[in-house]
C-alpha positions in Angstrom: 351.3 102.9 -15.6 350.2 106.1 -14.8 348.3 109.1 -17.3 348.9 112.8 -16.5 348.3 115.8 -17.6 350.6 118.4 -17.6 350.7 121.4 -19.2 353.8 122.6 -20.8 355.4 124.7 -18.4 355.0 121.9 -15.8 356.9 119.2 -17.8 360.2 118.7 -15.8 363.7 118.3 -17.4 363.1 114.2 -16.6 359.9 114.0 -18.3 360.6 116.6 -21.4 363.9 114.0 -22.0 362.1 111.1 -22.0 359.1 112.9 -24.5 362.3 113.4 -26.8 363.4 109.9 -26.9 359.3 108.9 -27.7 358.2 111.4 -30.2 361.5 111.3 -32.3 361.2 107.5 -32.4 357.6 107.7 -32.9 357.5 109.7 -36.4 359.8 109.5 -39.3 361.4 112.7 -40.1 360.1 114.5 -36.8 361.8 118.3 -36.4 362.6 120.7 -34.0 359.5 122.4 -35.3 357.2 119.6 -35.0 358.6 119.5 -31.1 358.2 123.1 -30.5 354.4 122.8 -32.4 353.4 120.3 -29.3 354.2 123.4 -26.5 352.0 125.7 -25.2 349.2 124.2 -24.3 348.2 120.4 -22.4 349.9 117.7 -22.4 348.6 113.9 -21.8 351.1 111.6 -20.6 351.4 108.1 -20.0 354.2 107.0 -17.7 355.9 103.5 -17.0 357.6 104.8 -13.7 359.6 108.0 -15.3 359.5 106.8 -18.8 357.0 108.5 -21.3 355.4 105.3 -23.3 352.6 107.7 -24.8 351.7 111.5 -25.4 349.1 113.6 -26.8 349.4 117.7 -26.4 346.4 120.1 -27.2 347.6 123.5 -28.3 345.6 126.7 -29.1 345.5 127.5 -32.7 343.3 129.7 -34.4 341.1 127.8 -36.9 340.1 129.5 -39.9 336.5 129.1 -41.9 335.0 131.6 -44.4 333.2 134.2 -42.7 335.0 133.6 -39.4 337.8 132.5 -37.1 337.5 130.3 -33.8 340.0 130.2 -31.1 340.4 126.2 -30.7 342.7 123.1 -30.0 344.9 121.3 -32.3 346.2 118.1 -31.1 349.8 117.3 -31.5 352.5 114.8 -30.8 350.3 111.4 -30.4 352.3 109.1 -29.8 352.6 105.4 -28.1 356.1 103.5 -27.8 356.6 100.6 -30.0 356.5 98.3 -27.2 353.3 99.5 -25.9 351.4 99.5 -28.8 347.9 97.6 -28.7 347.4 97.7 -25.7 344.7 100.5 -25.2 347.4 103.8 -24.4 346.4 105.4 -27.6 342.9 105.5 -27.0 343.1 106.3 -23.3 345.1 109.2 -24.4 342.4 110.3 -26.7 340.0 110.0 -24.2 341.8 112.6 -22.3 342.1 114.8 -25.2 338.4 114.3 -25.7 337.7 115.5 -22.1 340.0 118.7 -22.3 338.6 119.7 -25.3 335.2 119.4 -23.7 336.7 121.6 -20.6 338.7 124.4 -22.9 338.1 124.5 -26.3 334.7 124.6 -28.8 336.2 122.8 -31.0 339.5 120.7 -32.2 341.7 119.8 -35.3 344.4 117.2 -36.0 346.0 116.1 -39.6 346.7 112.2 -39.4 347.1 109.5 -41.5 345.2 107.0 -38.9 341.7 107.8 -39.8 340.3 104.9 -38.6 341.8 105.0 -35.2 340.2 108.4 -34.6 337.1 107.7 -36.3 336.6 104.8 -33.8 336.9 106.9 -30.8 334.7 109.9 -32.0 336.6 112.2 -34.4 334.9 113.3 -38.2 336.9 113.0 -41.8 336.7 117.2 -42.7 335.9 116.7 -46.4 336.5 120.1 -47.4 339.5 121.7 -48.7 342.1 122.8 -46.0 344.0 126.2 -46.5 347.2 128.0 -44.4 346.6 131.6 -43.3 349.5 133.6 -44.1 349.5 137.5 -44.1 345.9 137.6 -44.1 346.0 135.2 -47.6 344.6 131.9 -48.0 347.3 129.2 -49.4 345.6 126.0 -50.8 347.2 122.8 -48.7 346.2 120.0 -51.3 348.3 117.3 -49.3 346.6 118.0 -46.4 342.9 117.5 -47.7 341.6 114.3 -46.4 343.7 114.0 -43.7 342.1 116.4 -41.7 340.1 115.6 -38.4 337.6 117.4 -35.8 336.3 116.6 -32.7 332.9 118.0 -32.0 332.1 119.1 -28.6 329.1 116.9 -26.5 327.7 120.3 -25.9 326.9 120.4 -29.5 328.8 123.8 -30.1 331.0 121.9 -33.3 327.6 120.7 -34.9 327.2 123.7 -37.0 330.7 123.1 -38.8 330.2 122.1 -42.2 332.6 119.3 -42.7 332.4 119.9 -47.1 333.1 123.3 -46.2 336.8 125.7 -46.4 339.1 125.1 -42.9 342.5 127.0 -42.8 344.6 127.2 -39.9 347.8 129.7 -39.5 350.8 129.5 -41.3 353.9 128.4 -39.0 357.5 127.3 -39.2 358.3 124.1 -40.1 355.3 121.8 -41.1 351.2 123.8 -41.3 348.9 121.5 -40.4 
């Protein structure tokens, strides 16, 4: 098995086909949206010869707190196929993500369910309340609270976020956070 990274305008017709067949397998109810969401920024990606068996993307997004806006990463699309499970993929992938946030961004989001997982590999619960930008408003996301996750750069450039604090990210089509 081999781990790339790609970003999205070098993902070939082969390998975008193959990322298809993984991510709509991977999550229940998964959208044109949440596909075009993972686009746009870096992709890692595990291959078993031309077959995608696990994916992470980073993606700009522009992260929201009272009193300011950063320009950081959201991570999108993780993803490991059922028959590769358990055997280390997710958190190599992470370890990726972890690095290219380092390189690109001061600071990164995901929503997940999978707390633990994350949590084991360096990411903090955000116990605040989450929000959607949308025409310069603030929209409460109540579902979203608690499933929120940042990853603090080694530097130490993420220390001075206040997890208890406000986090909003912008509003966009199909599923916000």
């Amino acid at each position: 098995m081999e781990v790339v990274q790609l970003r999205s305008e070098e993902i070939d017709a082969q390998t975008r086909a193959s990322l298809r067949k993984l991510l709509w397998a991977a999550f229940d109810g998964f959208t044109e949206d949440d596909w075009a969401h993972g686009f746009g920024g870096i992709h890692v990606v595990v291959l078993d010869g031309a077959r995608a068996v696990g994916h992470a993307a980073v993606v700009p997004r522009r992260i929201h707190f009272r009193g300011g806006v950063i320009d950081g990463g959201y991570v999108e699309g993780v993803a490991v196929d059922a028959n590769h499970r358990g055997a280390g993929i997710g958190t190599a992938i992470m370890r990726e993500v972890s690095q290219i946030v380092s390189d690109v961004y001061p600071l990164c989001l995901l929503s997940t369910h999978a707390h633990e997982f994350y949590e084991r590999i360096g990411w903090e619960r955000w116990r605040g309340p989450s929000f959607v930008v949308a025409a310069g408003q603030w929209r409460r996301t109540v579902e979203e609270d608690g499933g929120i996750m940042l990853l603090r750069r080694p530097d130490g450039l993420a220390l001075r976020v206040d997890l208890q604090s406000e986090v909003a990210v912008d509003e966009r089509a199909g599923d916000d956070w």
